[in-house]
C-alpha positions in Angstrom: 7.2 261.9 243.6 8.6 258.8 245.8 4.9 257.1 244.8 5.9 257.3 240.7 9.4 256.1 241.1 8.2 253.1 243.4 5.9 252.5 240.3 8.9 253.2 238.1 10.9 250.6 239.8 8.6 247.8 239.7 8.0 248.5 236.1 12.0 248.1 235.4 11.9 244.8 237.6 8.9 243.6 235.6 10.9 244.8 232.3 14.2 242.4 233.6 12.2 239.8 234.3 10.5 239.3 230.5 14.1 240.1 229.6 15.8 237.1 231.2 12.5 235.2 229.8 13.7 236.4 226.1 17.3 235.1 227.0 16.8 232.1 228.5 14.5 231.2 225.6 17.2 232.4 222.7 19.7 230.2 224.8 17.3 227.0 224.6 17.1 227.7 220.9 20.3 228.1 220.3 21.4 225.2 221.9 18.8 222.8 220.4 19.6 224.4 216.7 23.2 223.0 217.6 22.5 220.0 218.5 20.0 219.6 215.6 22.7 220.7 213.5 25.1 217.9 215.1 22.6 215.2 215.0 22.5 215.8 211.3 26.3 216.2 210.3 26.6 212.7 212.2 23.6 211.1 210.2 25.3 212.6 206.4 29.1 211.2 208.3 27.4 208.1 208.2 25.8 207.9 204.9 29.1 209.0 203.6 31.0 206.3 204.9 28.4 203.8 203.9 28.9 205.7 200.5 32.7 205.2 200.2 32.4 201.6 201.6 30.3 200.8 198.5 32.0 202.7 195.9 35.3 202.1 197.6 36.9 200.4 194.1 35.5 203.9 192.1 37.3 205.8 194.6 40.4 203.9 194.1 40.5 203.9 190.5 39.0 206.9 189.0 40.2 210.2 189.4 37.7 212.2 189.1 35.5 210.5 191.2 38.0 210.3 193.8 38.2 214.0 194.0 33.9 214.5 193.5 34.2 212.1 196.5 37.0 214.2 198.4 34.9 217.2 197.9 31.3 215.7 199.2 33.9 214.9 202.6 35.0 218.7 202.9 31.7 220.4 204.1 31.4 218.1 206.6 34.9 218.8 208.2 35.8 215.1 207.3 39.7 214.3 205.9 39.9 211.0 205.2 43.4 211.7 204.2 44.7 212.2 207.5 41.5 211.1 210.2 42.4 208.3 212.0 38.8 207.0 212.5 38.8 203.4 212.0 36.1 203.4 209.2 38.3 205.5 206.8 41.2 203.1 207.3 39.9 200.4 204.2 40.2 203.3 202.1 44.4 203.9 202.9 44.1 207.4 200.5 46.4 209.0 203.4 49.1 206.6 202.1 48.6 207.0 198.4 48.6 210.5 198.5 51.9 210.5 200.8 53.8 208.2 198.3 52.6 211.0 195.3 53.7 214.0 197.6 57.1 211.8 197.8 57.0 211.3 193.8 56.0 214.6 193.3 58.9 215.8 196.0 61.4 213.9 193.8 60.3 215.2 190.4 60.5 218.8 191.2 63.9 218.8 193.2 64.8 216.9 189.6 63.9 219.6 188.0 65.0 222.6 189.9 68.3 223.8 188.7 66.6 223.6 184.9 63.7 226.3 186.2 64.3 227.7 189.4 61.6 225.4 191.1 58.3 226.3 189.3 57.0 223.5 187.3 53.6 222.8 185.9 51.2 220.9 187.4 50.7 218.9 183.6 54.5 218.7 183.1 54.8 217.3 186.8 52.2 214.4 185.6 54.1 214.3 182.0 57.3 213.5 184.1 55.8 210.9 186.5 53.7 209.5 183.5 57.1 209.2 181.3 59.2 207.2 184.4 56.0 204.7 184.5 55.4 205.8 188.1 52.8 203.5 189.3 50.6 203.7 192.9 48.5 201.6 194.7 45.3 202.8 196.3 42.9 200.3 197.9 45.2 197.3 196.5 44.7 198.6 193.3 47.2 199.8 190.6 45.3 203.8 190.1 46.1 206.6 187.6 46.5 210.0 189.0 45.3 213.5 187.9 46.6 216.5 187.8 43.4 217.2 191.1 45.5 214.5 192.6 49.2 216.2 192.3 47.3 219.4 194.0 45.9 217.4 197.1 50.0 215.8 197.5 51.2 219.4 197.1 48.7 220.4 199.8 50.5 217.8 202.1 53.9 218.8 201.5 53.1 222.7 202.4 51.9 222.0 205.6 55.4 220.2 206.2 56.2 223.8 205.7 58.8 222.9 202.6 58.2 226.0 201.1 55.6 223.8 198.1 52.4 225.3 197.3 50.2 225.8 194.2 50.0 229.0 191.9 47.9 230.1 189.3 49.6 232.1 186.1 46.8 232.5 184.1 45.2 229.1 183.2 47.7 227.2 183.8 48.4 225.4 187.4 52.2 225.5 188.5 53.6 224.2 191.6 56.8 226.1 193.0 59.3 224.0 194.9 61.2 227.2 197.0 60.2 229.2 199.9 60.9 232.1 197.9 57.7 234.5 197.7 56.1 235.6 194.7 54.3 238.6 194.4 51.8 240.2 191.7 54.6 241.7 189.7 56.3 238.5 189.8 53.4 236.6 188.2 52.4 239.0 185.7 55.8 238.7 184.2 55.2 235.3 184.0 51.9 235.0 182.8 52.8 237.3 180.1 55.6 234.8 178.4 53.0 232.3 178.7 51.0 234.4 176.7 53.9 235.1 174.1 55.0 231.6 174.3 58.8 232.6 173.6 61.2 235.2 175.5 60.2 238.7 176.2 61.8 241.8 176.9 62.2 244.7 179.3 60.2 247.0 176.7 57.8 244.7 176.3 57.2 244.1 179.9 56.7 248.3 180.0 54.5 248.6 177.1 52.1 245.7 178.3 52.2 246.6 182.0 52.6 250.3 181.7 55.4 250.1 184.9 58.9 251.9 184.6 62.0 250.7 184.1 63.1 250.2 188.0 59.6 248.8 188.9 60.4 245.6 185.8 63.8 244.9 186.5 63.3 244.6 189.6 60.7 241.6 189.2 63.4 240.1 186.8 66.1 240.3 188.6 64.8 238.1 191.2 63.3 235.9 188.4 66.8 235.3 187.3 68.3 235.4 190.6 65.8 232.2 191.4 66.6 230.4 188.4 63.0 231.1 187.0 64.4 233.0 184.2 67.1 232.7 182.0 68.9 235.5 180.5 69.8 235.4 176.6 71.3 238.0 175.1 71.4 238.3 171.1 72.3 241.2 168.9 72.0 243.8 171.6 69.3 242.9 173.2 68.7 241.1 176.0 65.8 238.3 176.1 64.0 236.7 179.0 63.5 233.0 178.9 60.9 231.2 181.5 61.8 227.3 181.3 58.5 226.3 183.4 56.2 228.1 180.9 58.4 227.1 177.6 58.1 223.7 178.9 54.5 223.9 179.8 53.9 225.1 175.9 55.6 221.7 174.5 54.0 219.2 176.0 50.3 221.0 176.4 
């Protein structure tokens, strides 16, 4: 019996041994597929700043290639909004997009008390358009698109404002208060977009299918925000949405 476990034992030693084989090989691998992997994210970080450096004036005045260009950079881990690397400095978006956060900023707080801080994406540009706000990007006077209010937006919520971006059905809307919407909230919403005009408690229920309680309380936190106005006429009691009424008048 003690001459098969001896046997036993030098098999188990043999067995570790190709096992540490097997894991020192997988670690060699591993670590040459990362540095392969580096070597090549470092050759395309190249190629991309050779790329911006020659298309530098499409970048600065063309939206949509601005944000093609913004979303080759992403991938790669590469912000040349905020990097401080010295070869994204010629391209100064950082401080284009900080003075259309500002703009942007300005416009909503504007705004507030006539919609309870949501707003459109296209009626934010329809505002900044209307007041001739220009910007500069790369010494050059640029237009702005609506990709281009998102990205500013983007920089204001990690200020931690309480701005960030929504979507209520198609249509992009930017809210300006910490205060959190949830599904209820939006559905409301999206449905007088839908209508296009004021709705109703009974209409909520019939579309949604939800009681009483469950709609009123989504609208009374609407109107306690200011998102909804409250109009009452002949009895019954209609639900206004500025940001979407406005969003239907100058689509």
């Amino acid at each position: 019996m003690a001459h098969r476990r001896g046997r036993a034992g030098i098999g188990a030693l043999a067995k570790k041994g190709e096992t540490s084989k097997f894991s020192k090989k997988a670690e060699e691998i591993k670590t040459t597929s990362l540095q392969s992997a580096m070597d090549t994210v470092k050759k395309l970080e190249v190629k991309l700043t050779e790329f911006a450096k020659t298309h530098h004036e499409a970048i600065a005045s063309d939206p949509a290639f601005r944000h093609k260009f913004l979303s080759m950079c992403a991938p790669l881990g590469v912000d040349p909004l905020t990097t401080k690397k010295s070869f994204w400095s010629f391209l100064k978006m950082g401080d284009f997009y900080h003075e259309l956060a500002v703009k942007v900023a300005e416009v909503c707080y504007a705004y507030r008390t006539r919609n309870g801080g949501i707003m459109s994406i296209h009626e934010v540009q329809k505002v900044l358009m209307t007041r001739g706000t220009k910007f500069r990007l790369n010494n050059m006077t640029t237009k702005y698109s609506e990709d281009d209010i998102i990205i500013a937006i983007e920089k204001l919520k990690k200020l931690g404002s309480g701005f960030r971006t929504i979507s209520v059905g198609g249509t992009r809307m930017v809210v300006s208060v910490p205060t959190e919407l949830d599904n209820d909230h939006m559905q409301v919403i999206q449905l007088a977009q839908d209508i296009s005009g004021g709705i109703t408690m009974d209409m909520v229920e019939d579309v949604t299918g939800w009681n009483s309680d469950r709609v009123r309380r989504a609208m009374d936190l609407l109107l306690a925000e200011g998102m909804a106005w409250l109009d009452r006429y002949e009895g019954l009691e209609f639900y206004w949405f500025p940001s979407v009424w406005k969003e239907t008048l100058v689509s």
